[in-house]
DSSP file (Angstrom, degrees, kcal/mol; ACC not computed):
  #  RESIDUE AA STRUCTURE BP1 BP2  ACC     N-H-->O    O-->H-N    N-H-->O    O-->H-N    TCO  KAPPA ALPHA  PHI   PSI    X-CA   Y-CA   Z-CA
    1    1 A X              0   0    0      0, 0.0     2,-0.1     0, 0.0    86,-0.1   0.000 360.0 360.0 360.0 121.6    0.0    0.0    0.0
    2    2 A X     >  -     0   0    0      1,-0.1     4,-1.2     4,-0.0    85,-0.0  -0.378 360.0-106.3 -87.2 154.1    1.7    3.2   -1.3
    3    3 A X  H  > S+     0   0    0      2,-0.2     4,-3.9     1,-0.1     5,-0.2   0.806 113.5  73.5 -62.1 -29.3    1.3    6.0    0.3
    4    4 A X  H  > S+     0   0    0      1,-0.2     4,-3.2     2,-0.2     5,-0.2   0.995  99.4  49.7 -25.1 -81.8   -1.2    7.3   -2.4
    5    5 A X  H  > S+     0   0    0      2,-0.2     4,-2.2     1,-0.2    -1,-0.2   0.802 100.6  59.1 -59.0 -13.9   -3.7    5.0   -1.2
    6    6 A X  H >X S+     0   0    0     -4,-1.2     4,-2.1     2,-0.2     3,-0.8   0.952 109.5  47.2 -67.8 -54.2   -3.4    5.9    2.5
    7    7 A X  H 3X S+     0   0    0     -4,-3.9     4,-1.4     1,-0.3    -2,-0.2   0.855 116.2  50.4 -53.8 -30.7   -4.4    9.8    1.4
    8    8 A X  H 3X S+     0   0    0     -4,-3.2     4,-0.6    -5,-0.2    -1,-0.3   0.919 109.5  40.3 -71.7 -34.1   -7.0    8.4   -0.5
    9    9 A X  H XX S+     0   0    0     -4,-2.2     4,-3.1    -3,-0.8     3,-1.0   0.885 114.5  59.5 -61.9 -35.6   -8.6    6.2    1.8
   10   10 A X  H 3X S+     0   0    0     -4,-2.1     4,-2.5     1,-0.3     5,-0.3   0.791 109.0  41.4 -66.6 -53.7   -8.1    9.0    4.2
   11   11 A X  H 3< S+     0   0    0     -4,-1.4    -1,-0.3    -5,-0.5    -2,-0.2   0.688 108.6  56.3 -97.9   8.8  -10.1   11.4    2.2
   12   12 A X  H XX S+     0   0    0     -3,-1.0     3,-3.8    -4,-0.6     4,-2.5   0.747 111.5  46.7 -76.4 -70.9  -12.8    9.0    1.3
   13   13 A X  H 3X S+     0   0    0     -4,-3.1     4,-3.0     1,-0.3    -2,-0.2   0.846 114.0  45.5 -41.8 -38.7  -13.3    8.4    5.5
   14   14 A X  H 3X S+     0   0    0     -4,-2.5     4,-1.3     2,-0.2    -1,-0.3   0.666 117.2  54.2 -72.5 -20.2  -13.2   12.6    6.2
   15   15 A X  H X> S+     0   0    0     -3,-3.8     4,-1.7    -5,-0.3     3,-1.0   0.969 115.4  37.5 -76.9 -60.6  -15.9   12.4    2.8
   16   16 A X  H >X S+     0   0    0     -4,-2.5     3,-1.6     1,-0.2     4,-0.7   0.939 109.5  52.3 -63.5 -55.3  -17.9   10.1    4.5
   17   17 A X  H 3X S+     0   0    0     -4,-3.0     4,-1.3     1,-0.2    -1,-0.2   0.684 117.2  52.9 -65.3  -6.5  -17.9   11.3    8.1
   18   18 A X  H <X S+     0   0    0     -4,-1.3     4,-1.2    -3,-1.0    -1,-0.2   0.851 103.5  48.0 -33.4 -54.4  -19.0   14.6    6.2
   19   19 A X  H X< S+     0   0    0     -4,-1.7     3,-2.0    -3,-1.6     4,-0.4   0.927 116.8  48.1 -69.6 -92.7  -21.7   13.3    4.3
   20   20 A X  H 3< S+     0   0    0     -4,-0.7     4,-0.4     1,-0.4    -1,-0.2   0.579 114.1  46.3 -23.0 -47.9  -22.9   11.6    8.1
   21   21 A X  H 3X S+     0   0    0     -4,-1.3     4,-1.1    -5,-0.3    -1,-0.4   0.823  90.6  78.4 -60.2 -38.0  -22.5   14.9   10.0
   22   22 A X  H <X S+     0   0    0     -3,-2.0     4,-0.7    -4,-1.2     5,-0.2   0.521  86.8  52.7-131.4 -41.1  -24.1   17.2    8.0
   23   23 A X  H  > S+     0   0    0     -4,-0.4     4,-2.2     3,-0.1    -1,-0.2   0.994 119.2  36.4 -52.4 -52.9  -27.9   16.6    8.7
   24   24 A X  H  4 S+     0   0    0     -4,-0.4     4,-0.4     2,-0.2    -2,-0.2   0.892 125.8  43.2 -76.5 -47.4  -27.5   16.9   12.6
   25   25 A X  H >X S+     0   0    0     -4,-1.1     4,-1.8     2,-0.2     3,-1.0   0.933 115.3  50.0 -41.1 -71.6  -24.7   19.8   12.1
   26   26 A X  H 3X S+     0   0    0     -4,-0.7     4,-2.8     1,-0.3     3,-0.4   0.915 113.8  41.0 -48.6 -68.7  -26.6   21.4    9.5
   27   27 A X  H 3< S+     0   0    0     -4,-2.2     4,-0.5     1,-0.3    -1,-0.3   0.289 108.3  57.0 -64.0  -4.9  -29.9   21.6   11.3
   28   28 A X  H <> S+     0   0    0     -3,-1.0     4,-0.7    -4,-0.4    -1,-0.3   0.377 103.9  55.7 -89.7 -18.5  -28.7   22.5   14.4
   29   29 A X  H  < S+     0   0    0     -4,-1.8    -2,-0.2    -3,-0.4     5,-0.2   0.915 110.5  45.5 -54.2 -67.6  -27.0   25.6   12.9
   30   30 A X  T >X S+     0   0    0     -4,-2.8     3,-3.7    -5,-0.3     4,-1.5   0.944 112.4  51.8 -59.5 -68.8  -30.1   26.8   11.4
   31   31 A X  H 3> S+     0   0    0     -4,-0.5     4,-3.5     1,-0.4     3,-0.4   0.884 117.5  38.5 -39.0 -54.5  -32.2   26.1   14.7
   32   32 A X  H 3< S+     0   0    0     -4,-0.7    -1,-0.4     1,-0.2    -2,-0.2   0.199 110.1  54.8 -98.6  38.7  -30.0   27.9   16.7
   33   33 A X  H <> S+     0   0    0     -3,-3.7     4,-1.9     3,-0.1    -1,-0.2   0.533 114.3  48.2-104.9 -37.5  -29.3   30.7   14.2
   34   34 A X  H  X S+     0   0    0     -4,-1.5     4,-3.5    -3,-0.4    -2,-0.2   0.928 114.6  48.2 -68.4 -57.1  -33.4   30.9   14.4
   35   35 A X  H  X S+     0   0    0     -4,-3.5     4,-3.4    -5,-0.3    -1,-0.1   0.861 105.1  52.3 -15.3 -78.8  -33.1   30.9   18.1
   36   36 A X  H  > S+     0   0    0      2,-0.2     4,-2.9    -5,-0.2     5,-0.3   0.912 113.4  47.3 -41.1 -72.5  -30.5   33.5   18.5
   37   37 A X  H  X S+     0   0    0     -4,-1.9     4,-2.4     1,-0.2     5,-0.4   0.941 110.3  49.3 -49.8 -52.6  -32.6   36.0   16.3
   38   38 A X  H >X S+     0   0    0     -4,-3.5     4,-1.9     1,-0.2     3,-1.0   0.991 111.6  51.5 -70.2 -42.1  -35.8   35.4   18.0
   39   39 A X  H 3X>S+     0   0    0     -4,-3.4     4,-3.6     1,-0.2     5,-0.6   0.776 108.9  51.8 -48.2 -25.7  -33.8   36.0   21.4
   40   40 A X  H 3<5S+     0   0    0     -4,-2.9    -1,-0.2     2,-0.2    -2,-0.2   0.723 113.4  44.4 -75.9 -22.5  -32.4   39.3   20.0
   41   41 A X  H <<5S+     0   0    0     -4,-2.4    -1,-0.2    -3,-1.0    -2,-0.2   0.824 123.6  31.5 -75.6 -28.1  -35.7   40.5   19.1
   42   42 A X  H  <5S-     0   0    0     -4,-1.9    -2,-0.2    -5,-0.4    -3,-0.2   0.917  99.7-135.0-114.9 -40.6  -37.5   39.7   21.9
   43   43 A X  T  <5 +     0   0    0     -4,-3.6     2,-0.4     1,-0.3    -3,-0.2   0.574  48.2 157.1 147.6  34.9  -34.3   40.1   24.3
   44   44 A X      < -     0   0    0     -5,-0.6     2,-0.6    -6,-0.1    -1,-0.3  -0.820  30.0-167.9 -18.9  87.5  -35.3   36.8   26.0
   45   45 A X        +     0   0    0     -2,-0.4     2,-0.2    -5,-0.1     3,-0.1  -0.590  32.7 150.2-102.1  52.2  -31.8   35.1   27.8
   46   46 A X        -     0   0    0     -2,-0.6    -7,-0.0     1,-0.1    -2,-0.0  -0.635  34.2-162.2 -92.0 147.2  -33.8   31.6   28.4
   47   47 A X  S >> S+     0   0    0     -2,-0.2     3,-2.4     2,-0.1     4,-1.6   0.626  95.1  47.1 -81.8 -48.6  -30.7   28.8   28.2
   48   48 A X  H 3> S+     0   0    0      1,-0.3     4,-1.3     2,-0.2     5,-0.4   0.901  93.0  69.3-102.2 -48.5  -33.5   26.3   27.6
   49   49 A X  H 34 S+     0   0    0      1,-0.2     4,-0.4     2,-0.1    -1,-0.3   0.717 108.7  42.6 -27.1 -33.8  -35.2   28.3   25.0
   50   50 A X  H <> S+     0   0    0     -3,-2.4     4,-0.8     3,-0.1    -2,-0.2   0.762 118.7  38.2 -98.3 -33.2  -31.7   27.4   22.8
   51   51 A X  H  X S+     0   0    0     -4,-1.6     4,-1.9    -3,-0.3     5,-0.2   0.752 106.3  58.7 -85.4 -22.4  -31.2   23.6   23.6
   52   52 A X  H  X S+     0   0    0     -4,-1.3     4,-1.4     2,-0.3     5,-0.3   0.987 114.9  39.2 -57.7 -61.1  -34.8   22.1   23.7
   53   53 A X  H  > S+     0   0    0     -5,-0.4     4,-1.1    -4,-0.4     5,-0.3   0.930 118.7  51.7 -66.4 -30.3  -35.5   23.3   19.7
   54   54 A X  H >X S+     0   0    0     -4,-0.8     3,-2.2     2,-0.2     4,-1.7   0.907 112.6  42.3 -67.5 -70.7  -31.9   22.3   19.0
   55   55 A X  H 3X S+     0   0    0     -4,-1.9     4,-0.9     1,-0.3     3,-0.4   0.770 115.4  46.6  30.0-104.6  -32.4   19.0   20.5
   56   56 A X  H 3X S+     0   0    0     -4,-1.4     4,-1.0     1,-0.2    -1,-0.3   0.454 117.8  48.4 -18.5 -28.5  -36.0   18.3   18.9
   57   57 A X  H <X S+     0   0    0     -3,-2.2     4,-3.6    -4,-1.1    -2,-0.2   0.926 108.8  50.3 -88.4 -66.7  -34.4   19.5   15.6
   58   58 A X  H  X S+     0   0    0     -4,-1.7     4,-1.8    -3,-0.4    -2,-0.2   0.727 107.6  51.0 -29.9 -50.1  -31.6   17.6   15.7
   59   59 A X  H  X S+     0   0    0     -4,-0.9     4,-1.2     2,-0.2    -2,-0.2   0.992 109.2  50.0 -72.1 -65.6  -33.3   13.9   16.6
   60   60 A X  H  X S+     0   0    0     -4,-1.0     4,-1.5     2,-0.2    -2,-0.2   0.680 108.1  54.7 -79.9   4.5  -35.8   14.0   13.8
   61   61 A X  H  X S+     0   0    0     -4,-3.6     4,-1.8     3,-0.2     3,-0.5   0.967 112.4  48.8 -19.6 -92.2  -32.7   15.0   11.3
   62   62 A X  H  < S+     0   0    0     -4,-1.8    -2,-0.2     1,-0.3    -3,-0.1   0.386 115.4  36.2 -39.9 -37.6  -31.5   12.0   12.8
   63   63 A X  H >< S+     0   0    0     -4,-1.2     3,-0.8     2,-0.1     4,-0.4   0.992 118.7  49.2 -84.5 -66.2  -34.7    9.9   12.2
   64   64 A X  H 3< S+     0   0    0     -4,-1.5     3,-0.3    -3,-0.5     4,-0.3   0.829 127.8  30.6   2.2 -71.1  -35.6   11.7    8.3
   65   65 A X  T 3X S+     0   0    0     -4,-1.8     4,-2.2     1,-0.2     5,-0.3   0.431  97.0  87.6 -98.1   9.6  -31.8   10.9    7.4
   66   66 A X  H <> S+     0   0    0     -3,-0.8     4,-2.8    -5,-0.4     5,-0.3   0.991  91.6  52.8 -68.9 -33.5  -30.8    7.5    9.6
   67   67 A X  H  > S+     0   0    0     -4,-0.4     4,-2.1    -3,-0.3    -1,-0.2   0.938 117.2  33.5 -72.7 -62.3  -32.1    5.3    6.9
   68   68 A X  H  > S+     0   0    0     -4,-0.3     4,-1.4     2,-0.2    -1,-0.2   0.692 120.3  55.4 -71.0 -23.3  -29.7    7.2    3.8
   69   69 A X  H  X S+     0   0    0     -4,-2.2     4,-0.8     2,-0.2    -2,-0.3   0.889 112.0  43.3 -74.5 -51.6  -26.9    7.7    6.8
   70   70 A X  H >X S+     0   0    0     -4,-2.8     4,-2.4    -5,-0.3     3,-1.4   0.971 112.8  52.4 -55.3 -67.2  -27.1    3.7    7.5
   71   71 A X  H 3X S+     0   0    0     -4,-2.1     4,-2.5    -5,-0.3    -1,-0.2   0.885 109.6  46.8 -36.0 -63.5  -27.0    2.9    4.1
   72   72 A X  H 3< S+     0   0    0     -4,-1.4    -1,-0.2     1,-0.2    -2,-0.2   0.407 108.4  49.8-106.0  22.0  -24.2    4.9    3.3
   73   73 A X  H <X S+     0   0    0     -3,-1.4     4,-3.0    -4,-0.8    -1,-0.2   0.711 113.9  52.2 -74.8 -52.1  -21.8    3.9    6.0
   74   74 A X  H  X S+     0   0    0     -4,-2.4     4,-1.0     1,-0.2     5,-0.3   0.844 105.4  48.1 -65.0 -19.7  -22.6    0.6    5.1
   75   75 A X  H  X S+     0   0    0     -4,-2.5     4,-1.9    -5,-0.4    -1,-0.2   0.938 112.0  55.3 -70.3 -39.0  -22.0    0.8    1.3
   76   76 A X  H  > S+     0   0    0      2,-0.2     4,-1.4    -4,-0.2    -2,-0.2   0.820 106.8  46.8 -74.2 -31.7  -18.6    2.5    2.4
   77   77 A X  H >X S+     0   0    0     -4,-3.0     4,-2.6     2,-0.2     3,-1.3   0.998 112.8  53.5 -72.2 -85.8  -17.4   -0.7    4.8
   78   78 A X  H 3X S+     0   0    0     -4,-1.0     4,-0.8     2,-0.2    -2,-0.2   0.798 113.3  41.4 -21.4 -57.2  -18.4   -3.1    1.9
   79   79 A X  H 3X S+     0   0    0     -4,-1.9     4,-2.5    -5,-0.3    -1,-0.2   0.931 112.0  56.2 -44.1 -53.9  -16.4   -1.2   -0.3
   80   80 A X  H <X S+     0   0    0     -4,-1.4     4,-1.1    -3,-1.3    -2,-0.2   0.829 113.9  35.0 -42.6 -57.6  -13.9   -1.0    2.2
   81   81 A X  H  < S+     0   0    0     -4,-2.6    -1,-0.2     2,-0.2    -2,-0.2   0.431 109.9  62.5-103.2  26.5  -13.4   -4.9    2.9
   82   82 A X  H  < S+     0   0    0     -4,-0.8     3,-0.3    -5,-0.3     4,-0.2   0.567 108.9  47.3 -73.4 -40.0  -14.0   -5.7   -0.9
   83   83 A X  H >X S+     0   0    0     -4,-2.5     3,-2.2     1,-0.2     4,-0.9   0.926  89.6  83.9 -60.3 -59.1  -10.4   -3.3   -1.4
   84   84 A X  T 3< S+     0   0    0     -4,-1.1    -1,-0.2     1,-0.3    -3,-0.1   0.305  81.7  53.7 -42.8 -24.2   -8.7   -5.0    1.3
   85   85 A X  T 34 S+     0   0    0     -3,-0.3    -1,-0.3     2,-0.1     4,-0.2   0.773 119.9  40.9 -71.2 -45.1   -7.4   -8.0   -1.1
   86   86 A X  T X4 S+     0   0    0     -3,-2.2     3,-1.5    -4,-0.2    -2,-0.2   0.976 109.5  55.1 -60.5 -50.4   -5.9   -4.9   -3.5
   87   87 A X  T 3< S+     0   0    0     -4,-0.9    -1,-0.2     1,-0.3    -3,-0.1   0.882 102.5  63.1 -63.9 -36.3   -4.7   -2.7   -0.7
   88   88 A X  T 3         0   0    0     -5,-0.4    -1,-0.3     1,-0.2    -2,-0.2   0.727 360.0 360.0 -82.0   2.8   -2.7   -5.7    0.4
   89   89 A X    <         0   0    0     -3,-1.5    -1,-0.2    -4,-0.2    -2,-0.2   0.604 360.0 360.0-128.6 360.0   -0.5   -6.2   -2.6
């Protein structure tokens, strides 16, 4: 295994744990970007005001995308020990 293939594998795994982050990440940005604004209007300094909708947002991401997120861990680990005969010579 050349060092070539480490950087690649390397930047296929940082692709994927993108891809896999990015609902929960993503939607917890926006919630608490939404948050943030309504506190500044309303000038409301609730703690709980920020974590609860982030929370709630966050899980059904988590539910909406687990199905396409499962899927495409698992496609990448198939791939992954399907290489493993190659990688070794």
């Amino acid at each position: 295994m050349t060092d070539t293939d480490v950087i690649h594998l390397a930047m296929q795994v940082m692709l994927v744990a993108a891809k896999l982050a990015a609902p929960a990440l993503v939607t917890a940005l926006v919630i608490g970007f939404a948050v943030s604004l309504f506190q500044s209007a309303t000038q409301i300094q609730e703690f709980t005001l920020a974590f609860v909708p982030k929370a709630v947002g966050v899980a059904v991401a988590l539910l909406l995308c687990g199905h396409w997120m499962l899927e495409t861990i698992v496609g990448f680990t198939d791939d992954l020990f399907a290489s493993i005969p190659q990688m070794l010579h």
